[in-house]
ROMISE-987484 format. One line per 2 residues: their letters; for each residue x, y, z negated of C-alpha. Coordinates in nm, 3 decimals. Layout:
BEGIN
A> X/Y/Z  ...
This chain:
BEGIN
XX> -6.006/-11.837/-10.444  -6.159/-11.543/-10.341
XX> -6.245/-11.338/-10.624  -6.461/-11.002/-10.654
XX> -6.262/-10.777/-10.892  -6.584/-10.806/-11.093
XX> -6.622/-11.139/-11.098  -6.574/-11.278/-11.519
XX> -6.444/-11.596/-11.366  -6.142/-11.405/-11.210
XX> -5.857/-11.529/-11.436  -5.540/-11.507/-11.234
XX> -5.229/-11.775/-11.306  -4.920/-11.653/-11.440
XX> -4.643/-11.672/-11.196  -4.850/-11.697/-10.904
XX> -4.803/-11.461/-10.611  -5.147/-11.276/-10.573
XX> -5.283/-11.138/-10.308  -5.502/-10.798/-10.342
XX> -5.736/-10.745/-10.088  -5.921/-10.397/-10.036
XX> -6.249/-10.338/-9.872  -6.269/-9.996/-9.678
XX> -6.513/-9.836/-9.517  -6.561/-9.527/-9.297
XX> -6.884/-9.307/-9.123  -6.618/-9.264/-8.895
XX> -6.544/-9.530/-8.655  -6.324/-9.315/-8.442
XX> -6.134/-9.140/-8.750  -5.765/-9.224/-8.809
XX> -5.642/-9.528/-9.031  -5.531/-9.368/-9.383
XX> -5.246/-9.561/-9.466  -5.203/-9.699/-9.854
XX> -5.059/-9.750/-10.137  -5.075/-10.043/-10.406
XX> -4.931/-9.949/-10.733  -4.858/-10.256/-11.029
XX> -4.803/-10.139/-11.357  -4.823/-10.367/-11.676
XX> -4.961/-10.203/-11.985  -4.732/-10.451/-12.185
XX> -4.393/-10.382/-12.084  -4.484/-10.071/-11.913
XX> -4.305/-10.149/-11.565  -4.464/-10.041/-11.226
XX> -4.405/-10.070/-10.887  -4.541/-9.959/-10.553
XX> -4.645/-10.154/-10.265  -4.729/-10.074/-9.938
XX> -5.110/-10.203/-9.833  -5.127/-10.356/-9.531
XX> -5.380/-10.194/-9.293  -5.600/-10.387/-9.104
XX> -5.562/-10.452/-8.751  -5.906/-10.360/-8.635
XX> -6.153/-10.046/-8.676  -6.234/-10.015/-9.062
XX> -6.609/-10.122/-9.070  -6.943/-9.885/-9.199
XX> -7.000/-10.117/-9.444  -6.809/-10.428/-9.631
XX> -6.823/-10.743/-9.423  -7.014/-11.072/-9.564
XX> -6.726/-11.257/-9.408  -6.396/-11.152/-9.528
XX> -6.100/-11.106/-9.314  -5.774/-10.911/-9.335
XX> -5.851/-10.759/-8.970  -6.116/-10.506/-9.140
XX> -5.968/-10.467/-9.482  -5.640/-10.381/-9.652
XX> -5.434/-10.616/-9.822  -5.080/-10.655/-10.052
XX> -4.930/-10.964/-10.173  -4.808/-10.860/-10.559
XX> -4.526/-11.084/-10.626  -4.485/-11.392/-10.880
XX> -4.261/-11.185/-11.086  -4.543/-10.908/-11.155
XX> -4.855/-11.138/-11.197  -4.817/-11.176/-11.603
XX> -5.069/-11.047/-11.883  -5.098/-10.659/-11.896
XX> -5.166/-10.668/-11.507  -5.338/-10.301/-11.388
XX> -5.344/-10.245/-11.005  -5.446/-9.916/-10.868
XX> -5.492/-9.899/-10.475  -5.467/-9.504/-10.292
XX> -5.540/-9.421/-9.950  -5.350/-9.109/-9.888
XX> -5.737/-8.939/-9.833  -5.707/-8.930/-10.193
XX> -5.953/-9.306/-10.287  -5.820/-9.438/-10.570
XX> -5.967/-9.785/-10.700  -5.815/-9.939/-11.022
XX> -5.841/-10.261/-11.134  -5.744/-10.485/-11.463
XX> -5.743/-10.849/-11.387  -5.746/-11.103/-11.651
XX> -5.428/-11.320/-11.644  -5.408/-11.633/-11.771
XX> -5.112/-11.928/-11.818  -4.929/-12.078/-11.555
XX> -4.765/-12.357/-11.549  -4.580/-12.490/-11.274
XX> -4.580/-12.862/-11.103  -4.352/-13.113/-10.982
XX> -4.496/-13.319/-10.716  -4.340/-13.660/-10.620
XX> -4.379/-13.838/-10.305  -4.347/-14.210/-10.361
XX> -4.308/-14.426/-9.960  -4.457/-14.836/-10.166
XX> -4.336/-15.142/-9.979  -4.543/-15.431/-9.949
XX> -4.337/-15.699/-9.828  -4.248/-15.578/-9.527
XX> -4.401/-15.280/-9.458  -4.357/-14.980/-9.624
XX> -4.578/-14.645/-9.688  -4.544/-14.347/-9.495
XX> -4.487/-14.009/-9.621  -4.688/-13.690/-9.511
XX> -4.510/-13.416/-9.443  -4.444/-13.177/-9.715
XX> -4.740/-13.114/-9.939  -4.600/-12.856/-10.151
XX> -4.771/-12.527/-10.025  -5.136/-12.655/-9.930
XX> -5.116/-12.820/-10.312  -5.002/-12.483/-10.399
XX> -5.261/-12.341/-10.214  -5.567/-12.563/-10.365
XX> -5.451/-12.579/-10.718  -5.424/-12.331/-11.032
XX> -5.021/-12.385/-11.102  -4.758/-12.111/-11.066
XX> -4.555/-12.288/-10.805  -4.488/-12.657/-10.640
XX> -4.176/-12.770/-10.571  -4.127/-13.160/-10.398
XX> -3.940/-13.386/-10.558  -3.750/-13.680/-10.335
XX> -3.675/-14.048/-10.453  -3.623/-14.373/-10.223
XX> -3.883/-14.628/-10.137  -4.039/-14.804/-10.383
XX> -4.137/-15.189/-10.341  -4.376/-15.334/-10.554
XX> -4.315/-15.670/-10.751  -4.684/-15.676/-10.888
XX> -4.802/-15.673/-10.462  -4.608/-15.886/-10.289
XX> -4.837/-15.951/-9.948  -5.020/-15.691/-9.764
XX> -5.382/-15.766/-9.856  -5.693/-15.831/-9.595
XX> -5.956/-15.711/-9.793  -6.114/-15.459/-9.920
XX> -6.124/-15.659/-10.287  -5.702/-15.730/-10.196
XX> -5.679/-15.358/-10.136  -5.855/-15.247/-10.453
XX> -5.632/-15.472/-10.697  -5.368/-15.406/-10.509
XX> -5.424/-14.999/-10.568  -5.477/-15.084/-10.924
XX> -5.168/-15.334/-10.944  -4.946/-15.047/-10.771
XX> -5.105/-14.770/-10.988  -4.984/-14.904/-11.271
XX> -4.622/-15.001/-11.150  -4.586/-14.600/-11.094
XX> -4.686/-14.538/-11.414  -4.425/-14.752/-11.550
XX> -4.191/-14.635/-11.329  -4.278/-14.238/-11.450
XX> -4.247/-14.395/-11.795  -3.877/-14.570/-11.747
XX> -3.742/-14.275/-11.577  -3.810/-14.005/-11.825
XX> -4.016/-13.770/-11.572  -4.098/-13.414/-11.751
XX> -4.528/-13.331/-11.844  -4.563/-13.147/-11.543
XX> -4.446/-13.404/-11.300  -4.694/-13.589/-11.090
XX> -4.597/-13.919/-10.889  -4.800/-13.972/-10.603
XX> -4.753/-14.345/-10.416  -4.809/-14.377/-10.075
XX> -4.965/-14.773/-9.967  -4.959/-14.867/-9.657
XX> -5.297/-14.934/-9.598  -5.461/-14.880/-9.231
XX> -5.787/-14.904/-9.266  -6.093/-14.700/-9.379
XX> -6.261/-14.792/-9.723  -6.059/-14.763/-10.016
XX> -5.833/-14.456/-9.968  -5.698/-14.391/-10.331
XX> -5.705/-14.426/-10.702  -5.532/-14.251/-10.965
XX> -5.574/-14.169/-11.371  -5.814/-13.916/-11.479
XX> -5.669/-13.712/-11.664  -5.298/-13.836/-11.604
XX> -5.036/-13.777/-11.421  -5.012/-14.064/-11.136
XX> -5.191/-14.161/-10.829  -5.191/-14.381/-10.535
XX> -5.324/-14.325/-10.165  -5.333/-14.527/-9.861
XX> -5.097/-14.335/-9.591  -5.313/-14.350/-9.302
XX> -5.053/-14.202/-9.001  -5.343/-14.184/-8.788
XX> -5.507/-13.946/-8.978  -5.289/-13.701/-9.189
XX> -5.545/-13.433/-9.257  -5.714/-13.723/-9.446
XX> -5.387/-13.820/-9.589  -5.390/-13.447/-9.703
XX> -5.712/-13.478/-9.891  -5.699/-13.770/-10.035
XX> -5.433/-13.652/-10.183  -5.557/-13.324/-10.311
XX> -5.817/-13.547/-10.436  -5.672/-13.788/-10.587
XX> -5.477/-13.475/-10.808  -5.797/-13.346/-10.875
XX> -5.875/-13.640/-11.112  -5.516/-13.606/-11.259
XX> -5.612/-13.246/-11.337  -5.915/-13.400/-11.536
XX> -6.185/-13.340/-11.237  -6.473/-13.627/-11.212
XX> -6.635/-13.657/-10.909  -6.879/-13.449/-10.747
XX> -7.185/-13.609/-10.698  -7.204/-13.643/-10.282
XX> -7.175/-13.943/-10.093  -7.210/-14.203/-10.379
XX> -6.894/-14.062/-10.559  -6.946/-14.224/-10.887
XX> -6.948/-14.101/-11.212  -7.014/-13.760/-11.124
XX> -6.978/-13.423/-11.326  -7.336/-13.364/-11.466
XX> -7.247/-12.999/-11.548  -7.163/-12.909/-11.135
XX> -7.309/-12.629/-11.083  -7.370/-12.674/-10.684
XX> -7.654/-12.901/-10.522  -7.519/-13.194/-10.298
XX> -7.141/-13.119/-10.412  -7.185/-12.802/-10.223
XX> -6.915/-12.491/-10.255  -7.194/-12.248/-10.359
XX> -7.544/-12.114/-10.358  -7.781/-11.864/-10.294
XX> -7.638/-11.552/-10.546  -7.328/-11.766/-10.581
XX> -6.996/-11.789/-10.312  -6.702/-11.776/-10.371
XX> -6.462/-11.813/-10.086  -6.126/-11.999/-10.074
XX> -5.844/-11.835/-9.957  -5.596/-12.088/-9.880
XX> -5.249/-11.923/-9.869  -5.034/-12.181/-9.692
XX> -5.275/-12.083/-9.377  -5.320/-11.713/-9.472
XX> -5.720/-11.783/-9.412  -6.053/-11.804/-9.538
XX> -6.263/-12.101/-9.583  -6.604/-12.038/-9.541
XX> -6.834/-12.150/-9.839  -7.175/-12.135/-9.751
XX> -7.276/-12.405/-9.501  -7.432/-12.686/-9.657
XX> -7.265/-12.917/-9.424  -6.939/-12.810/-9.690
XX> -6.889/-12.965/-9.983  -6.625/-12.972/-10.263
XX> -6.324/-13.195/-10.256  -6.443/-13.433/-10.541
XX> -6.706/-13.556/-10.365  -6.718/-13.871/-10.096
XX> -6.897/-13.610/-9.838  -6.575/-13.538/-9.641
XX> -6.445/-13.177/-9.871  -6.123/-13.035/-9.803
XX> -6.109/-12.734/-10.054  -6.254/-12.671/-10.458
XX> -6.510/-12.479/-10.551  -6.484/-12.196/-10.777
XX> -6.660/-12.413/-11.035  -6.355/-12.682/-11.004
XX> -6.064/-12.445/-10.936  -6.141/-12.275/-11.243
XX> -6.220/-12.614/-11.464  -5.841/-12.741/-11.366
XX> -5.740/-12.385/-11.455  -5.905/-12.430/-11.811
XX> -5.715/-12.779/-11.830  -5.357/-12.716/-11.713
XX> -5.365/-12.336/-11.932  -5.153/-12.468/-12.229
XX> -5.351/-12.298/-12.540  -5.661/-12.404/-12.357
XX> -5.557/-12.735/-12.314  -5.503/-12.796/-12.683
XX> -5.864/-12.713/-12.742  -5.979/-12.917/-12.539
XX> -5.819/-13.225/-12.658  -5.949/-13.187/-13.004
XX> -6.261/-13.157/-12.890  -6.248/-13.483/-12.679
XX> -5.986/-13.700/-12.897  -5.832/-13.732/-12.520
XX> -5.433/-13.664/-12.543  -5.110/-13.823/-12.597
XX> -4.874/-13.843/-12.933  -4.506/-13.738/-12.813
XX> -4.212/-13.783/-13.016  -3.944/-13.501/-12.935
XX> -3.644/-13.699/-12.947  -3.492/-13.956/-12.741
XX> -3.425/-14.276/-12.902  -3.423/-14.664/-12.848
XX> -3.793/-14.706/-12.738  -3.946/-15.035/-12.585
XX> -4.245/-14.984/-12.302  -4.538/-15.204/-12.382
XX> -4.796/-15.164/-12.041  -5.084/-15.420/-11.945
XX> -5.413/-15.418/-11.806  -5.750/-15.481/-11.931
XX> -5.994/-15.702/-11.766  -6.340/-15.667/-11.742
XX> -6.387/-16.055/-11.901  -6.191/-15.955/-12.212
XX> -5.874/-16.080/-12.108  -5.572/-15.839/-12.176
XX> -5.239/-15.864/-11.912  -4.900/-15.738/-12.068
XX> -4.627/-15.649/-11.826  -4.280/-15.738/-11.941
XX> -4.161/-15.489/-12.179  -3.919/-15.304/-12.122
XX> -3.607/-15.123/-12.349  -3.444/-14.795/-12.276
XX> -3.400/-14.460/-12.417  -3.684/-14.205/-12.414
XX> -3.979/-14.066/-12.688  -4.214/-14.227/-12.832
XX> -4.559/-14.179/-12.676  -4.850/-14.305/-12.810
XX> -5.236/-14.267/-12.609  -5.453/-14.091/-12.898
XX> -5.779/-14.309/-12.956  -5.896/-14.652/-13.134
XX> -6.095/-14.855/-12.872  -5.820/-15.088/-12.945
XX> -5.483/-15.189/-13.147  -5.178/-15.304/-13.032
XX> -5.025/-15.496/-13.305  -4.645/-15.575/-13.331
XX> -4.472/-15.842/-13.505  -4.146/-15.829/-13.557
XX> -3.859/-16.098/-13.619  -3.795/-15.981/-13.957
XX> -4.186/-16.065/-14.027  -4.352/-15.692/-14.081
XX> -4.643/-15.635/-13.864  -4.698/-15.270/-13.711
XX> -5.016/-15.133/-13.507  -5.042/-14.890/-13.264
XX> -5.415/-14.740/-13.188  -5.482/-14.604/-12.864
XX> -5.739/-14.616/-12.575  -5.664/-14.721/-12.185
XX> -5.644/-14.495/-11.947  -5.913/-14.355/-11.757
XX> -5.946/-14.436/-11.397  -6.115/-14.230/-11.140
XX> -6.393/-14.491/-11.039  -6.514/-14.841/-11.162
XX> -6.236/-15.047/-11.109  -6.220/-15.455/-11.312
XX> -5.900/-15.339/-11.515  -5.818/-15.082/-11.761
XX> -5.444/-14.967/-11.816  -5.259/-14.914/-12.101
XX> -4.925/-14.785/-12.155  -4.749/-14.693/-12.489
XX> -4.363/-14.641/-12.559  -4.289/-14.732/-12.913
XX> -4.010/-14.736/-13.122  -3.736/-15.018/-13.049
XX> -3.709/-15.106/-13.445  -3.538/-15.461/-13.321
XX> -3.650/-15.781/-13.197  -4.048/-15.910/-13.170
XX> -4.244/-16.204/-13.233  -4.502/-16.095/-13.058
XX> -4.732/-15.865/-12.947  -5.107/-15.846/-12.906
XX> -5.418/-15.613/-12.839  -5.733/-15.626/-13.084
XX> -6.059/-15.448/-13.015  -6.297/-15.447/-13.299
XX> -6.108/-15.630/-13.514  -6.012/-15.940/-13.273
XX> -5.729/-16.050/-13.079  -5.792/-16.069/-12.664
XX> -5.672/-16.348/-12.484  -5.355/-16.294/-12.311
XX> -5.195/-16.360/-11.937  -4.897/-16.273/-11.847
XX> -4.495/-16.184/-11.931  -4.501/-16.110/-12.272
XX> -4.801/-16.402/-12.361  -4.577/-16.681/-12.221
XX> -4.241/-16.568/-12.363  -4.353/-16.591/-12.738
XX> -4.282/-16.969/-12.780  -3.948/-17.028/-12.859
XX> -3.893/-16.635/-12.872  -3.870/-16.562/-13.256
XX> -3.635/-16.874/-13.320  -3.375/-16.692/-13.077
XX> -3.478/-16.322/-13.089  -3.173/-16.197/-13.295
XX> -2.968/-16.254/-12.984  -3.166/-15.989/-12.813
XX> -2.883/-15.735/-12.863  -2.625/-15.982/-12.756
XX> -2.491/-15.869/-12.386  -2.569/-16.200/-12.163
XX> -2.339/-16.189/-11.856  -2.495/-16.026/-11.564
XX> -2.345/-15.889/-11.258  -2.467/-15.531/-11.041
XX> -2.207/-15.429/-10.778  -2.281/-15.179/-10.513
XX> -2.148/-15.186/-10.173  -2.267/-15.093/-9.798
XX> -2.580/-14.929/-9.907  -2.749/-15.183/-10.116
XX> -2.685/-15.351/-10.466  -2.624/-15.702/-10.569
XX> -2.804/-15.821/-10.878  -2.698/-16.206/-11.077
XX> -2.895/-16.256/-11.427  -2.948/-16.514/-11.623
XX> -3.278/-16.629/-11.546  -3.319/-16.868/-11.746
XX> -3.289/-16.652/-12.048  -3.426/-16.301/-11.908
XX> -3.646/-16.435/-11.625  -3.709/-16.060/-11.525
XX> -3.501/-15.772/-11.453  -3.498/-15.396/-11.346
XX> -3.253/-15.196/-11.242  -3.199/-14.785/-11.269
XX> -2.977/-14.592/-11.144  -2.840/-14.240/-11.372
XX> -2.716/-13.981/-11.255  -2.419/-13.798/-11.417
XX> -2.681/-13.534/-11.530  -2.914/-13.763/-11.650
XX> -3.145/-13.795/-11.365  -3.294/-14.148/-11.357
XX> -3.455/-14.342/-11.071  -3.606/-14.683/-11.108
XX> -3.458/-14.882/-10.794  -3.686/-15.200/-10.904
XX> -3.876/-15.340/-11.172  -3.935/-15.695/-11.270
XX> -3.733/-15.874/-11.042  -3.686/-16.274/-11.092
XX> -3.526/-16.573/-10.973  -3.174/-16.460/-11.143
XX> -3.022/-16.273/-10.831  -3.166/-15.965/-10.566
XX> -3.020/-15.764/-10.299  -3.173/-15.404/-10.375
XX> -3.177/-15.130/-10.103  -2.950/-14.796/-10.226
XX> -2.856/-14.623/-9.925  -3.065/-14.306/-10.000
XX> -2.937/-14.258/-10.383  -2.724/-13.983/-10.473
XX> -2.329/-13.966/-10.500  -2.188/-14.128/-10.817
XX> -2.393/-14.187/-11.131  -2.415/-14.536/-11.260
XX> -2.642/-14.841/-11.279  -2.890/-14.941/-11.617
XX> -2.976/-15.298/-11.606  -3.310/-15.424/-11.792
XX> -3.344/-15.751/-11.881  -3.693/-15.886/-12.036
XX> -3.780/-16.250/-12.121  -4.117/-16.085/-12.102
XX> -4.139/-15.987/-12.504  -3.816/-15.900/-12.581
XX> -3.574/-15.692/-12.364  -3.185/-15.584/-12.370
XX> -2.980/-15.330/-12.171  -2.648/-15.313/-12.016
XX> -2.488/-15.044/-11.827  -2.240/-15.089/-11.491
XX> -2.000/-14.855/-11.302  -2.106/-14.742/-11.012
């Protein structure tokens, strides 16, 4: 964003190259360029530096122009290293102007983005090309940096829907696999998985938590500018952003500032300046509107920019989630967990996924719309409060996803609101009869088979016993990559050609309630 150095919303981010841009003007139109100088000094450390300005290219203008542009005007980039708290920037022309400035500087935080290519049957999702400096570019984080991992095929999707109701669960469906997958493989706060559908048509273009840290968008090769903002978008709601009420975007922010989603008003524009372009984007038509919106945006307005920069600034942050109850309870040390996820229907019927065993931290939602309650084999009985997840429009499901403590084998599982047990579908419903009566042989290693060779894996499993399995590959530092979840019928030929050198193979087996683990050499 464009900021006056006036402006009380200018809070720069930590860690972020800036760029400084100086208005000049002359009686003079004939007189000589003076060249300048930019000098950064921080009051806290007391460090300086000097940098050249960069003149403009054209005549210096009588007076400053309503449209900024670095061709009247001079300019300095001040480096990531410098932008911190204590920031004082003092700009000379060698005619003797001096102009000093103090921006405010707040946190920065930096971001992992993760391109996920989903297979549907047959066809698989197909990446954009990199998105790390236009995210940069759009969003209040100190730096981007892409993160690679192979193609994804959903179990929960198996057939390329025809609808736009097919699309919608399948969005949902797919949504929630990534958010296991995050979950299994251990991914860090800051990183953001971002699945790619192949879906072709207009409609439905994505879906993703709000706040969160997943999201889903159709990949459109026909139009990647549109695959560009949808995803932008789509991170916009995992940076906590509602809509903005254009288009019939629904549930939009009451509190936007703007008429009709726009970027500004009268008495109020602020520009973007959109750094992976070097250019300006022009705020004031009212043909423009914000990115949140259904009304075809392809940049934030100030209002926006500076609400995700409120959200992702870490003492901010914890404010905030007091305020709203919103957040997540994090253990700090990895230990035997199990992964309970589901969905919520609209006619009070609750889905569990099968659960799953490995070793991460506990993480619990915060909230009490509802209880998961877990019974154990040994007969104690432990709930686990939370609320689902919030989606970024009306979908028929809620999700849920919590990572408890593995304290041995279960009975069962199920979710109460107010008091009363839903009805259950799905894995973990059907495996509870005839599951306490044998669940002491959860730990008990039942012969299984994983052997790599030409580029893809061979899976055998007991079916009978464990009807689903998953498979992860780790790395000899640790890195983990879910290769598939939930796979059945006792044997699978997974795809490995793109993985990494070496590391080793973590097989999950789940009768649906109850899960084991076994590792396999490479």
């Amino acid at each position: 964003m464009l900021y006056d150095s006036g402006d009380n919303a200018l809070v720069l981010v930590a860690g972020k190259p800036a760029v400084l841009k100086v208005n000049a003007v002359t009686t003079s139109s004939t007189a000589p360029k003076p060249t300048g100088t930019l000098r950064v000094e921080n009051t806290v450390d007391g460090t300086s530096r000097d940098l050249l300005l960069t003149p403009p290219t054209a005549a210096i203008p009588a007076a400053v122009p309503a449209v900024p542009s670095f061709a009247d005007s001079y300019s300095a980039t001040i480096p990531a290293d410098l932008v911190k708290a204590g920031l004082r920037l003092s700009a000379r022309l060698d005619n003797g102007t001096v102009t000093t400035v103090t921006p405010r500087v707040g946190g920065g935080v930096s971001m992992r983005f993760m391109p996920i290519a989903v297979r549907i049957a047959d066809t698989t999702g197909q990446l954009p090309k990199d998105q790390t400096a236009h995210i940069q570019a759009l969003f209040p984080v100190s730096k981007v940096t892409q993160l690679s991992r192979p193609v994804y095929t959903s179990t929960r999707v198996t057939a390329v829907p025809t609808t736009e109701d097919g699309w919608s669960s399948a969005f949902s469906k797919i949504l929630s696999e990534l958010a296991d997958l995050r979950t299994v493989e251990g991914a860090a706060d800051r990183d953001y998985y971002f699945g790619y559908i192949p879906k072709r048509t207009w409609g439905l273009a994505g879906l993703g938590y709000m706040p969160g840290r997943a999201a889903v968008g159709f990949d459109m090769p026909s139009s990647p500018d549109s695959v560009r903002d949808v995803t932008a978008h789509e991170l916009g709601h995992n940076f906590s952003l509602p809509h903005a009420a254009c288009g019939g975007a629904g549930s939009p922010d009451p509190s936007y500032p703007y008429p009709d989603a726009n970027l500004g008003k009268p008495g109020r524009y602020v520009w973007s300046y959109l750094a992976d372009t070097n250019s300006f984007y022009d705020p004031r038509p009212t043909t423009r509107h914000d990115i949140m919106s259904y009304c075809g945006g392809v940049v934030f307005s100030d209002y926006n920019y500076r609400k995700m920069q409120v959200f992702v600034t870490p003492t901010d942050k914890l404010v905030l989630a007091k305020a709203s109850g919103a957040g997540t309870a994090v253990s700090t040390e990895p230990r035997e967990v199990l992964l309970i996820s589901g969905e919520l229907y609209e006619d009070g019927r609750v889905e569990l996924n099968p659960v799953k065993s490995f070793v991460g931290r506990v993480s619990v939602p915060t909230g009490s719309s509802h209880t998961l309650r877990v019974k154990t084999a040994s007969g104690s009985s432990v709930d686990f409060p939370f609320s689902p997840e919030v989606l970024d429009h009306a979908v028929k499901v809620k999700h849920f996803s919590l990572v408890i403590p593995n304290d041995g084998a279960l009975q069962s599982l199920s979710v109460l609101q107010a008091g009363k047990a839903l009805p259950q579908v799905g894995a973990a419903s059907a495996a509870v009869v005839g599951t306490a009566a044998r669940a002491a042989v959860q730990t008990v290693a039942e012969p299984a088979s994983v052997r790599a060779q030409n580029g893809q894996v061979q899976l055998t499993w007991n079916a009978s016993r464990y009807p689903y399995a998953s498979l992860v590959w780790v790395g000899a530092d640790g890195r983990r990559l879910v290769l598939a979840q939930d796979l059945r019928n006792g044997q699978a030929l997974v795809p490995a050609a793109d993985l990494p050198a070496g590391g080793r193979f973590e097989l999950i087996l789940s009768d649906g309630l109850n899960a084991t683990r076994q590792q396999f050499a490479r």
